[in-house]
TORSEZA-655128 format. One record per residue (C-alpha): residue number from 1; x, y, z. Coordinates in steps of 0.05 Angstrom, whole numbers, padded with zeros to 5 digits. Layout:
! TORSEZA-655128
<node><nudren>NUM</nudren><xx>X</xx><yy>Y</yy><zz>Z</zz></node>
...
***
This chain:
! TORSEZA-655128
<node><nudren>1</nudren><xx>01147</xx><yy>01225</yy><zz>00980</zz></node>
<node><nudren>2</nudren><xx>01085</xx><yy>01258</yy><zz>00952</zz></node>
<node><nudren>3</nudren><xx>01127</xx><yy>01310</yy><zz>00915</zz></node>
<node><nudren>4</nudren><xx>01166</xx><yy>01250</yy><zz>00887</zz></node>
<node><nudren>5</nudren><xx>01113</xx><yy>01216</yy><zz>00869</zz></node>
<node><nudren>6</nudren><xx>01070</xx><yy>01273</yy><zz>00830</zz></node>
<node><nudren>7</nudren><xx>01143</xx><yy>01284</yy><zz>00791</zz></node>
<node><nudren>8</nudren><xx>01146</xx><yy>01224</yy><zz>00769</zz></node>
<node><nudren>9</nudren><xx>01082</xx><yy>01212</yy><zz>00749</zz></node>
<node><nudren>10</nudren><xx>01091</xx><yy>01282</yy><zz>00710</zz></node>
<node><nudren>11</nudren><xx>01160</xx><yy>01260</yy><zz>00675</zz></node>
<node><nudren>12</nudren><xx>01128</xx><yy>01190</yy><zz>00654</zz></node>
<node><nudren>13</nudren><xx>01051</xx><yy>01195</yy><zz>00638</zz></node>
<node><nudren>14</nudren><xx>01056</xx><yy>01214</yy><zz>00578</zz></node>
<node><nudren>15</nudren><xx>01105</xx><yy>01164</yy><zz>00548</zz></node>
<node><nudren>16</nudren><xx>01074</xx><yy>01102</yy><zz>00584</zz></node>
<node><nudren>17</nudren><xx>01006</xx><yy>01127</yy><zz>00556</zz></node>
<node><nudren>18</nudren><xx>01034</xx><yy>01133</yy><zz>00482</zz></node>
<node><nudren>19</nudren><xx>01060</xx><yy>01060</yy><zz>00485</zz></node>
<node><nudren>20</nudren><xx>01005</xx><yy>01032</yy><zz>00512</zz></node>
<node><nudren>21</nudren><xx>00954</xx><yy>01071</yy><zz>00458</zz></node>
<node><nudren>22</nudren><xx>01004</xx><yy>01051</yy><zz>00404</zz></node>
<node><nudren>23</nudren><xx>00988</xx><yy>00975</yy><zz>00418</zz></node>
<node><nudren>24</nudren><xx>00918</xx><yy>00976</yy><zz>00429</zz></node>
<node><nudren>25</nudren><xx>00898</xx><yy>01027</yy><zz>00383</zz></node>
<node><nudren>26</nudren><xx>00838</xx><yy>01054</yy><zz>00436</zz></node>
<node><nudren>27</nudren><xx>00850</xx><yy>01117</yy><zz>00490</zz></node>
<node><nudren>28</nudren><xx>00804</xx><yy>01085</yy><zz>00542</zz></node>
<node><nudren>29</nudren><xx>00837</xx><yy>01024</yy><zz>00548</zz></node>
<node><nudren>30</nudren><xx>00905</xx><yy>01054</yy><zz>00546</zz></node>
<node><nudren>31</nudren><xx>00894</xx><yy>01097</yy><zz>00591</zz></node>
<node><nudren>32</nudren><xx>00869</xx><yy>01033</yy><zz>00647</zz></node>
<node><nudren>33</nudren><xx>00934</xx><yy>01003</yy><zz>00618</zz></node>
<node><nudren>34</nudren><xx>00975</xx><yy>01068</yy><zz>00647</zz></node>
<node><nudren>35</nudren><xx>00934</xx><yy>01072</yy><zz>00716</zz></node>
<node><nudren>36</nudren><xx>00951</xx><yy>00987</yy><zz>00718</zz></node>
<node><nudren>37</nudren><xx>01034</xx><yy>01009</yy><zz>00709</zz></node>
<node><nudren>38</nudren><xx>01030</xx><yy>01075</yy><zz>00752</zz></node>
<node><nudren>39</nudren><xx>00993</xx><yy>01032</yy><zz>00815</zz></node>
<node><nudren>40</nudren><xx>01037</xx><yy>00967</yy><zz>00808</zz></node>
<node><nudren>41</nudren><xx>01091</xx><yy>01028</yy><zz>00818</zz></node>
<node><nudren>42</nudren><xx>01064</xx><yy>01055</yy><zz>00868</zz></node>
<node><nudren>43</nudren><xx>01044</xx><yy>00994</yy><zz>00908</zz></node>
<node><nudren>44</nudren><xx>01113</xx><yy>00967</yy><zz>00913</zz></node>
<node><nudren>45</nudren><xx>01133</xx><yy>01029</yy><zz>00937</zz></node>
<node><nudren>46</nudren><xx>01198</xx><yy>01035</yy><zz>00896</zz></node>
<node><nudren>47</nudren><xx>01189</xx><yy>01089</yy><zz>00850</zz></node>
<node><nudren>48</nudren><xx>01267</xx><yy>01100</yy><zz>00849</zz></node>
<node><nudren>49</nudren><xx>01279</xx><yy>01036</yy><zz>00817</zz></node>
<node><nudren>50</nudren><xx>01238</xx><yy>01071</yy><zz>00756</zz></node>
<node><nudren>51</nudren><xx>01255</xx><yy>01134</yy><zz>00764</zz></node>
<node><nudren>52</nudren><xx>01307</xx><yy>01137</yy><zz>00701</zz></node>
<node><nudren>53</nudren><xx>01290</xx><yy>01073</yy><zz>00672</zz></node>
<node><nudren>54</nudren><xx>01238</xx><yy>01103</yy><zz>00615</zz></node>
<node><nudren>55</nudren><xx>01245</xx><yy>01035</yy><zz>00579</zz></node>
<node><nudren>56</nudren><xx>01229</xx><yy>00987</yy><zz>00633</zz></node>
<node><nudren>57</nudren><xx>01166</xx><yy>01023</yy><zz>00644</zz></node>
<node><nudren>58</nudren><xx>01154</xx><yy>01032</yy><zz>00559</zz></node>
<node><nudren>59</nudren><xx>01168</xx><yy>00954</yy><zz>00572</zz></node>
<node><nudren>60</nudren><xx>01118</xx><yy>00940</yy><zz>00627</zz></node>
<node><nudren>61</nudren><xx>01057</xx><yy>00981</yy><zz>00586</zz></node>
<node><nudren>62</nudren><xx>01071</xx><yy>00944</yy><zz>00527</zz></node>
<node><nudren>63</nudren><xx>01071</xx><yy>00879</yy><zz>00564</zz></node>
<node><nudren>64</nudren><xx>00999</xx><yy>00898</yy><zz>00603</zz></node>
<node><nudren>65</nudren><xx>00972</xx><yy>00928</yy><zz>00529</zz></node>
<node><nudren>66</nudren><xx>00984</xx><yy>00871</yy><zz>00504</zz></node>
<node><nudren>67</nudren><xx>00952</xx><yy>00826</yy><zz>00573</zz></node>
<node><nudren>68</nudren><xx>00893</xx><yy>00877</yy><zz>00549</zz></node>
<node><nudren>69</nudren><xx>00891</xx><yy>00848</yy><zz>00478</zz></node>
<node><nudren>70</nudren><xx>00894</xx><yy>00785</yy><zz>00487</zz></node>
<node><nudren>71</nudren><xx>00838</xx><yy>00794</yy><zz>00548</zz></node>
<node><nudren>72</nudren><xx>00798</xx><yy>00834</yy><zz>00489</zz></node>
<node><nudren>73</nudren><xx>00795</xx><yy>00768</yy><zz>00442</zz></node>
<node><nudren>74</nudren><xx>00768</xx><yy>00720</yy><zz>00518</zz></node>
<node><nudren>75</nudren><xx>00710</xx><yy>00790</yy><zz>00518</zz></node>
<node><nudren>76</nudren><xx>00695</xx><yy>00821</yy><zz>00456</zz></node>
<node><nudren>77</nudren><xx>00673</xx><yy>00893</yy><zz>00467</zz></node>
<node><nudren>78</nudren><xx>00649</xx><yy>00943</yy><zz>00408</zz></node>
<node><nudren>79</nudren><xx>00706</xx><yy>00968</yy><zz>00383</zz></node>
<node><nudren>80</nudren><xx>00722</xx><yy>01053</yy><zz>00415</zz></node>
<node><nudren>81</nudren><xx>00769</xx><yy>01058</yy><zz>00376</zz></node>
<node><nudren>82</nudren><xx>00786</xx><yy>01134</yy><zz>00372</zz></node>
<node><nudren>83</nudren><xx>00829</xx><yy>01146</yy><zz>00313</zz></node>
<node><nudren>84</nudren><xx>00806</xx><yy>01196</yy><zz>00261</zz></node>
<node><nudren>85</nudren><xx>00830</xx><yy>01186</yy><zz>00193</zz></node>
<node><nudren>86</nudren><xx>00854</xx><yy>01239</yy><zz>00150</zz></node>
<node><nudren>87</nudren><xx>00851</xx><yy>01199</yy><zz>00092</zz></node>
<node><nudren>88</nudren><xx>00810</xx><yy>01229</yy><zz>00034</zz></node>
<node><nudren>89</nudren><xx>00793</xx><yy>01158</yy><zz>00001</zz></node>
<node><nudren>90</nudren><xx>00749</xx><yy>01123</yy><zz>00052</zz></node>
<node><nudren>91</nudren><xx>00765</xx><yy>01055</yy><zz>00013</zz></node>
<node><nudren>92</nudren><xx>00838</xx><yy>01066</yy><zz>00039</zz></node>
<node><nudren>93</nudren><xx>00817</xx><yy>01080</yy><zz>00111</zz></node>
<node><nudren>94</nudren><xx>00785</xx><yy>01010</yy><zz>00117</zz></node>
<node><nudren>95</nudren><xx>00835</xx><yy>00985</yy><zz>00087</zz></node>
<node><nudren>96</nudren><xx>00884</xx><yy>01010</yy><zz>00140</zz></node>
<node><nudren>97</nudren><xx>00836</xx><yy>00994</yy><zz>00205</zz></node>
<node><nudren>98</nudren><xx>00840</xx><yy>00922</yy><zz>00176</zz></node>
<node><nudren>99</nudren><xx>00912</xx><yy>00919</yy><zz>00173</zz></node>
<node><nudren>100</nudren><xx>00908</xx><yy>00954</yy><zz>00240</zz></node>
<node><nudren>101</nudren><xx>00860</xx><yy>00895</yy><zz>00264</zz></node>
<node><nudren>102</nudren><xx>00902</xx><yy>00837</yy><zz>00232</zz></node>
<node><nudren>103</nudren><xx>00965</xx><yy>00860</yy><zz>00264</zz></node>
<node><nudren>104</nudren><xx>00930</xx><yy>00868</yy><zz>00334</zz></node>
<node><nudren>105</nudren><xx>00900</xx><yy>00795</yy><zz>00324</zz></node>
<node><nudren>106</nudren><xx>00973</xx><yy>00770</yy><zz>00304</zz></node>
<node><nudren>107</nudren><xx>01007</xx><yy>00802</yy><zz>00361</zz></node>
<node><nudren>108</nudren><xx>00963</xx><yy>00762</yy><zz>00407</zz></node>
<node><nudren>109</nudren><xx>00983</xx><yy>00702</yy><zz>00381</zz></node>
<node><nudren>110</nudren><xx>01051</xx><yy>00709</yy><zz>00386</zz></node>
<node><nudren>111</nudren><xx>01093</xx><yy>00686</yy><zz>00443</zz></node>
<node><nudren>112</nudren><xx>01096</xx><yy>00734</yy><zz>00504</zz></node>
<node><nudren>113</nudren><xx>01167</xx><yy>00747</yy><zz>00483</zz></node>
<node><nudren>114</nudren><xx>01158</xx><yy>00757</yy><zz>00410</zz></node>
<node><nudren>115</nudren><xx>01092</xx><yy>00805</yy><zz>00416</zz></node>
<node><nudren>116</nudren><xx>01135</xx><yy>00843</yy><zz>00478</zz></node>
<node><nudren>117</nudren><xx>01195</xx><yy>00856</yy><zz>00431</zz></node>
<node><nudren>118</nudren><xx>01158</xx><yy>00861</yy><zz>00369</zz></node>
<node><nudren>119</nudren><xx>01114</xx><yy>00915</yy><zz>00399</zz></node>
<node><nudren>120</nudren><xx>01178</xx><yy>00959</yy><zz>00427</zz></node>
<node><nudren>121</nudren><xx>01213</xx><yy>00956</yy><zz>00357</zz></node>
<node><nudren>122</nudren><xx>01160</xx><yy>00976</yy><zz>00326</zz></node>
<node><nudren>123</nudren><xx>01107</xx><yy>01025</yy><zz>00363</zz></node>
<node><nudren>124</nudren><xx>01167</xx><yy>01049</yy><zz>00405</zz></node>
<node><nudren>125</nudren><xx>01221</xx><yy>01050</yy><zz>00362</zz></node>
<node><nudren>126</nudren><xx>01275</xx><yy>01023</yy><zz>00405</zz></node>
<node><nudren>127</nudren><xx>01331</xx><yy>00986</yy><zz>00371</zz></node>
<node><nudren>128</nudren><xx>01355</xx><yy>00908</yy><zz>00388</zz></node>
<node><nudren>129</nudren><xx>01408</xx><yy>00936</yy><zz>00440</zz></node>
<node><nudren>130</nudren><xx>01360</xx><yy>00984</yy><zz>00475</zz></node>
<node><nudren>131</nudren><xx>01314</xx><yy>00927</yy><zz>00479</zz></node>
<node><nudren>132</nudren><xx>01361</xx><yy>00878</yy><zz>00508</zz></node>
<node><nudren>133</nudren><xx>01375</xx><yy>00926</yy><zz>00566</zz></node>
<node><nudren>134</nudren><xx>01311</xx><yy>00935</yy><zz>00584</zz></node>
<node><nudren>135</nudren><xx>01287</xx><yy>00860</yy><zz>00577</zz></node>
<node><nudren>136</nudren><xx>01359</xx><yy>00835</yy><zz>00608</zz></node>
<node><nudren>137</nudren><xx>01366</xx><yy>00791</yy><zz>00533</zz></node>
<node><nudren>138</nudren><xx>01426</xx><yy>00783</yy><zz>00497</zz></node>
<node><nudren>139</nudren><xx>01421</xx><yy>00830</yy><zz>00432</zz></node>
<node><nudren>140</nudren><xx>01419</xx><yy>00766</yy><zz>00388</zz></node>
<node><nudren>141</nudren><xx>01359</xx><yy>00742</yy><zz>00427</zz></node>
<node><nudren>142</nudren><xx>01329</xx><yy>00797</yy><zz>00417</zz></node>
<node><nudren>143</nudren><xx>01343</xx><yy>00796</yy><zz>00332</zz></node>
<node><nudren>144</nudren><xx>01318</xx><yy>00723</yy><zz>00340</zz></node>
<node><nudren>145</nudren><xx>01250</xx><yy>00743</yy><zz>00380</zz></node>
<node><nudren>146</nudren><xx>01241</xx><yy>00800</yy><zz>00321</zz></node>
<node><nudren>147</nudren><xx>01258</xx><yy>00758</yy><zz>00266</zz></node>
<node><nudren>148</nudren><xx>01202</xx><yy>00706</yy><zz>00285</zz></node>
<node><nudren>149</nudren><xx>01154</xx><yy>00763</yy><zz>00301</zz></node>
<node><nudren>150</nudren><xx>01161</xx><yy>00796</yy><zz>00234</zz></node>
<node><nudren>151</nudren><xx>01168</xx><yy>00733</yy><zz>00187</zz></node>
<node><nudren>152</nudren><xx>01099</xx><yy>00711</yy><zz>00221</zz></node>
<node><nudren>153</nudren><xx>01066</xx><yy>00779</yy><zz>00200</zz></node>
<node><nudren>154</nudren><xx>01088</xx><yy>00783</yy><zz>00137</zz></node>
<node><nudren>155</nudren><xx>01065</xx><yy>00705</yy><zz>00121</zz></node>
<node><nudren>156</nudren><xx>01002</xx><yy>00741</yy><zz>00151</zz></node>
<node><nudren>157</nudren><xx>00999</xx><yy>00803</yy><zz>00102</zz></node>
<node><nudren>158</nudren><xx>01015</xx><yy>00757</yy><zz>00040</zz></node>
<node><nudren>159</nudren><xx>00955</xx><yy>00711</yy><zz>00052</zz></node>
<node><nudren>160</nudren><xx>00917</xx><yy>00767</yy><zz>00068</zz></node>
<node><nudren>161</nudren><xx>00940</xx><yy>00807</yy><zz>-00003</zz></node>
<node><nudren>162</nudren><xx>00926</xx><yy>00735</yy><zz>-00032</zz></node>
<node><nudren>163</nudren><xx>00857</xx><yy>00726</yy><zz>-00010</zz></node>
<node><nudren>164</nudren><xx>00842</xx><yy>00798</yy><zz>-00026</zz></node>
<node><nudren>165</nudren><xx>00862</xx><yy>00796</yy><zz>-00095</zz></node>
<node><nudren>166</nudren><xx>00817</xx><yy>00730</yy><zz>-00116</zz></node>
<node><nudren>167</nudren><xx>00760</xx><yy>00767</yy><zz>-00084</zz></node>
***
């Protein structure tokens, strides 16, 4: 079991550590978010289930990074957030952590559903039919769920462009 366990920790680590840094945008608290996937795993003692199921478990970090968002906005914390930008205009680097900051706002605002799908379209690039396999949806639920998610952001990134350009 031990050898089993240390494989599969090996094969999936990395992957369940890039989704949840992806949605919250900070190493520390992705990397709690992989430790709270690995030992939910580990304490139900059915690591086969998982085994070959690398979208369920992109699934269940996204769902817990996004637990950890929304638990952010009930305890503010500074922000450790440990992305370097490689932008040469610093102007344009603010500009980007504010998107970054909007869109992490939005995501907690949305529906459990919408934020979950939202988050695997986009930060893990899984399409509507992959997504409905993982999630057990119908692949027009899913084009619903992403539909609502991204018509909500971009009412979000107009007002924001709006109020930005009478300032």
């Amino acid at each position: 079991m031990a050898s089993d366990w240390e494989y599969f920790y090996e094969r999936h680590a990395k992957s369940i550590l890039d989704s949840s840094f992806r949605v919250l945008g900070n190493l520390a608290d992705a990397e709690d978010v992989a430790q709270e996937v690995f030992l939910e795993i580990f304490r139900a003692g059915r690591i086969e289930q998982y085994f070959d199921q690398p979208a369920l478990l992109r699934s269940m970090a996204v769902r817990r990074s996004i637990d950890r968002l929304r638990s952010r906005k009930r305890h503010p914390a500074f922000d450790t957030t440990q992305l370097q930008s490689r932008e040469p205009c610093p102007s344009e680097h603010v500009k980007a952590q504010e998107l970054e900051e909007l869109l992490r706002n939005e995501i907690q605002k949305m529906s459990p559903r919408e934020a979950e799908i939202f988050c695997l379209s986009a930060f893990e690039n899984m399409n509507n039919q992959s997504i409905a396999t993982a999630l057990r949806l119908t692949t027009n639920s899913v084009a619903k769920h992403l539909s609502t998610a991204k018509k909500k952001l971009s009412e979000l990134i107009d007002t924001k462009e709006l109020e930005t350009n009478h300032e």
